[in-house]
N, C-alpha and C positions, 0 to 999 in steps of 0.2 A: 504494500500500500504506500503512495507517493503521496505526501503530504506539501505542497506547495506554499510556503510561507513567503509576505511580503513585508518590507521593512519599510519604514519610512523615517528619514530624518525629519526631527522637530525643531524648528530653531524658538526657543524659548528664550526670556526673560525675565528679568526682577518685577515685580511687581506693587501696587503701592501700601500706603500704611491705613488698614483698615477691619475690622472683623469679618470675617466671612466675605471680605471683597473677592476674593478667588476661588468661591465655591463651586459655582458653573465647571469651570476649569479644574477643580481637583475631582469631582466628580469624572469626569471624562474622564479625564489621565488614569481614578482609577479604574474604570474600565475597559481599559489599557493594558495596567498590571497587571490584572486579573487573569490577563490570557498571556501575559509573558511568563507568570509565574505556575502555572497549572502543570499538571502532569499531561504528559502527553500521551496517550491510553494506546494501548496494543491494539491491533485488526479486532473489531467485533462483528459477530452475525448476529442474525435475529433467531431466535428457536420457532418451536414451530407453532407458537402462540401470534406470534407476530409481533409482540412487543417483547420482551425478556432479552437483555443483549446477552449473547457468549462469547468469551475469549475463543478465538481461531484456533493457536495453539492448543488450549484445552481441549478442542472440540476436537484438534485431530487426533490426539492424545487417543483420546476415547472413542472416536470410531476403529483406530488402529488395533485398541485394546480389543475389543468386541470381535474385530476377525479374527484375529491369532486365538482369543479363548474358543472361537467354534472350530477352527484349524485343529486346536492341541484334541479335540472329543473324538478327532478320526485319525490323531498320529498316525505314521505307520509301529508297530511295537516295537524296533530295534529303537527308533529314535523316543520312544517314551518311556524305554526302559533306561537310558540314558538320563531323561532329567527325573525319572523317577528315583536313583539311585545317586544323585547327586546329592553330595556333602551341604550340610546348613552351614552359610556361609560363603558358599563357592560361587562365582560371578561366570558371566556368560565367556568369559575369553578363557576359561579353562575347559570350558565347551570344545571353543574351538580349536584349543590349541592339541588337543589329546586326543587318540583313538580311544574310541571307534567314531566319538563326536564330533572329530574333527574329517574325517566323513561324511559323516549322514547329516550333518548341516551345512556344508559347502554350498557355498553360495548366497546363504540366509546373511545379511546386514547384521552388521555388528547392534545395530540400535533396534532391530525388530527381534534378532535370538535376545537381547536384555529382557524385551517384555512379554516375549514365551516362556523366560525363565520364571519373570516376577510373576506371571498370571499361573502357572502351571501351580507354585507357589501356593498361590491364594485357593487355585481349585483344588490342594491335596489338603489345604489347613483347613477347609472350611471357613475360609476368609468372608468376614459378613458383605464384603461388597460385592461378591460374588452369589449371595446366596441366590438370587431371582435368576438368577442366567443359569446355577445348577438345577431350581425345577423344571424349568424347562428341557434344557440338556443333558443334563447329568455330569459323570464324571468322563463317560467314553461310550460310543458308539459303539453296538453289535459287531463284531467282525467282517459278518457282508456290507451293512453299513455304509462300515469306515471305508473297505476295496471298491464300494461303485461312487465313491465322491470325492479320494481325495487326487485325481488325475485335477479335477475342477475346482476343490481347494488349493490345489496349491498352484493353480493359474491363477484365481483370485489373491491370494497373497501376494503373487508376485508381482500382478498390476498396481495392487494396494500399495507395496514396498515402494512402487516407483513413483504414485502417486502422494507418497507419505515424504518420498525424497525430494519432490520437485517442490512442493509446497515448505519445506523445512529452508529448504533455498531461498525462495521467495521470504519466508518469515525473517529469514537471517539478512537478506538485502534491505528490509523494511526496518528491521531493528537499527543496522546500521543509520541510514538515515533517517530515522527518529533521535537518533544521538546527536548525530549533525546539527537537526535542525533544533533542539538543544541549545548547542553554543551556539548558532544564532542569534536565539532569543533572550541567550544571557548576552550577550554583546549589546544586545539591544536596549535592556535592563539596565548593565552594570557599565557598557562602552568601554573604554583605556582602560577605565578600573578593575574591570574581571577576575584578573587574577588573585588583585586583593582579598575582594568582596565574594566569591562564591564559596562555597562549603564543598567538602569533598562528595558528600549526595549529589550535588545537584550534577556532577556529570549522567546520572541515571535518571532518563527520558523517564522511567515510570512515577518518579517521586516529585512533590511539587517542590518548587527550588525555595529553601530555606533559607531562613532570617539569618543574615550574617551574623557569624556570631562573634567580631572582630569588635572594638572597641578602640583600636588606634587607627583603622583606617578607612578612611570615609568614599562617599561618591564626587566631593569636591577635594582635590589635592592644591589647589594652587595658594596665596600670598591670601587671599580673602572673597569671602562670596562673590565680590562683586568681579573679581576677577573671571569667574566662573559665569553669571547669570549678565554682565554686560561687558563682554568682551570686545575688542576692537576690532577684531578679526575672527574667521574660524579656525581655531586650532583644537589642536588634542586637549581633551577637561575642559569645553567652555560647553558652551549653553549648545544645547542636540546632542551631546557626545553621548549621552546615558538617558533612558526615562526617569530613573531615583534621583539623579543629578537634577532634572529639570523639574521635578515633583517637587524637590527640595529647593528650586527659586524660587516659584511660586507661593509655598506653605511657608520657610521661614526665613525670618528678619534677617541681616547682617548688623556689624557692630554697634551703628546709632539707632537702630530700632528696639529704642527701651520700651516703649508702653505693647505695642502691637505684636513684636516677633513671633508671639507663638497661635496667634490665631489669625492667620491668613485664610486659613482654608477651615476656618470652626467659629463659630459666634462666643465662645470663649477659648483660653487656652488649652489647646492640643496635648493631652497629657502626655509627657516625656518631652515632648519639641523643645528642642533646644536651637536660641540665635544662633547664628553661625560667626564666632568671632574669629577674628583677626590671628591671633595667638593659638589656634587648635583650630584649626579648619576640615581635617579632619577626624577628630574626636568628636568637634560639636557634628560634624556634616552626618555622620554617620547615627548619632543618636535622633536627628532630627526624621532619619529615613527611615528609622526602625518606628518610632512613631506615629509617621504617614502610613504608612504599610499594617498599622493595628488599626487606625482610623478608617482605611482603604477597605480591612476586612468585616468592620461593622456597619460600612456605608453602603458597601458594593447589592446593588439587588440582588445579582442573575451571578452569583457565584459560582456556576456550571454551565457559565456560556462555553457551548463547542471552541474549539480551538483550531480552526484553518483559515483560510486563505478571506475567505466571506466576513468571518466575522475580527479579523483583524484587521482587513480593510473600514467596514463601517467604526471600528474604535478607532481606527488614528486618524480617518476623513471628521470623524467629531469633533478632537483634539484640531485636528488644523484649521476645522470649521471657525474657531474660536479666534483664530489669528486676529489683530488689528482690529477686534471688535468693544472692547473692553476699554471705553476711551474717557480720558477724564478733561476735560478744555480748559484752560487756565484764562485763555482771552478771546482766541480764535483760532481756527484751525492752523494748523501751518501754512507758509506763504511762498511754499517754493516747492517744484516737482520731488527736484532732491529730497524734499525734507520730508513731505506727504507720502512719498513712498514705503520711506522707512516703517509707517505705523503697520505695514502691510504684515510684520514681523514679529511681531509682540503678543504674547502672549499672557493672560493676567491684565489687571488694571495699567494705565499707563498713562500719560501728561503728555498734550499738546499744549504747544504756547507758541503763536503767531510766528514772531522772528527765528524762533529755534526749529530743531528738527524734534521732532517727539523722541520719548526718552521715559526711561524707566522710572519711575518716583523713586526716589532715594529710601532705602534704610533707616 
């Protein structure tokens, strides 16, 4: 299964001094994270209710089990007397590796004799998860039986084996790039920072990418927020480089924003938000993300929005929806193309004033 993801850089900024002035926008953004941070789930079907999903792999697991336990009711007896007479303990490569077994299973996959060994197993213990399959079956087929079916069992097996091997392929290329697209989305997440900021989990596509658990190193590294959320240029750790990066313009203060810092994105203070000062930028950056990210998971609706290509599209089209929208006039619009264009940019509240070009309100 080919999972198509789209990225899109944000160019954000600081935002002004006010409660809840950048709620619209932290809302979005978190709707955002939500799907950078999600597990990214295995191939599923539907069973045969039409709603109930199954894991793929699972599913093959267990049709594979189910032929091999009807295979083993019609062995032929040299080969049943073999796993029948097998040591507790003994694994399928000593099958192979030993006469007369390594005979009379020639040819058999190493991964389909493991689960004739483990089923064989369960049908001699009385194993409970076997029980429905032995009233039906039993333990072994009639003698005539088992001679007029198993020319046709063991063609079925062997379609099955190939059919079991081509799809183990397929599941193993799909795995692969679900990891992939992984670091992606931690790039996307975390940007330049990455290697700081991720946990040794989150390389595993199944688990959702976890709270850093770092405390000296943050989503902003540079001299001070504003180095980061108004930059002169784009470079590596300014404003786009990361989503936590740009979550953390938006939500909190820099060093002269005493009254407001911790409630940009909350109608009071964001508990744990911390300003981002000058002196620890990332110590404060980093606690300030860990806080958005608790706030994100109490806010967020649709915590199980699907995770492809559709629905990360419509979250960053929202986020950029928001561009240049968020306008605060100090006199008059700006007065020059240069300068009007600039508000095209901005993200969060922001200040026009006539002669200047727009500009992020100060800290």
């Amino acid at each position: 299964m080919l999972i198509e993801v789209f990225f899109f850089l944000i160019s954000l900024t600081k935002s002004a001094s006010g409660a809840a002035e950048n709620i619209a926008e932290f809302k979005d953004m978190c709707a955002l994270h939500a799907l950078l941070i999600q597990p990214i789930k295995r191939p599923q079907i539907r069973q045969a209710d039409g709603q109930t999903l199954e894991d793929v792999e699972a599913r093959k697991k267990q049709i594979m089990e189910r032929i091999v336990r009807i295979n083993l009711t019609i062995l032929p007896d040299d080969m049943h007397q073999v796993l029948n007479t097998l040591e507790d303990g003994k694994k399928s490569e000593d099958i192979a590796k030993n006469e007369p077994g390594k005979t009379l299973f020639k040819g058999i996959s190493d991964t389909t004799l493991t689960t004739m060994l483990e089923q064989f197993t369960k049908i001699k213990k009385d194993d409970s998860t076997v029980k429905d399959f032995k009233k039906v079956h039993g333990n072994r087929k009639q003698p005539h039986v088992r001679q007029a079916v198993q020319q046709a069992a063991a063609r079925l097996v062997s379609a099955a084996e190939a059919k079991n091997s081509e799809l183990a392929t397929k599941l193993t290329k799909e795995h692969t790039e679900r990891k992939q697209i992984r670091q992606k989305l931690l790039t996307a997440l975390y940007g330049s920072r990455t290697a700081q900021l991720k946990s040794a989990t989150d390389d595993n596509p199944e688990t959702e990418v976890a709270v850093p658990t770092t405390t000296t190193e943050g989503p902003m590294a540079g001299a001070s927020r504003e180095a980061y959320c108004k930059p002169t240029s784009a470079t590596q750790n300014t404003a786009g480089d990361s989503v936590a990066g740009d979550m953390v313009c938006i939500c909190a203060g820099g060093q002269g924003d005493n009254t407001e810092a911790k409630k940009h994105c909350s109608k009071t203070d964001m508990t744990g938000m911390a300003a981002i000062a000058s002196n620890s930028v990332k110590q404060s950056s980093i606690s300030a993300y860990k806080a958005i990210r608790t706030a994100c998971s109490k806010l967020q609706d649709d915590k199980n929005a699907p995770l492809n290509t559709a629905t990360l599209k419509v979250a960053a089209a929202a986020v950029l929806s928001r561009l240049g929208t968020h306008i605060v006039l100090h006199t008059a619009a700006a007065d020059s193309a240069a300068h009007a264009i600039r508000r095209k940019y901005f993200l969060g509240m922001y200040v026009v004033n006539t002669p200047t070009r727009p500009a992020a309100m100060p800290p």
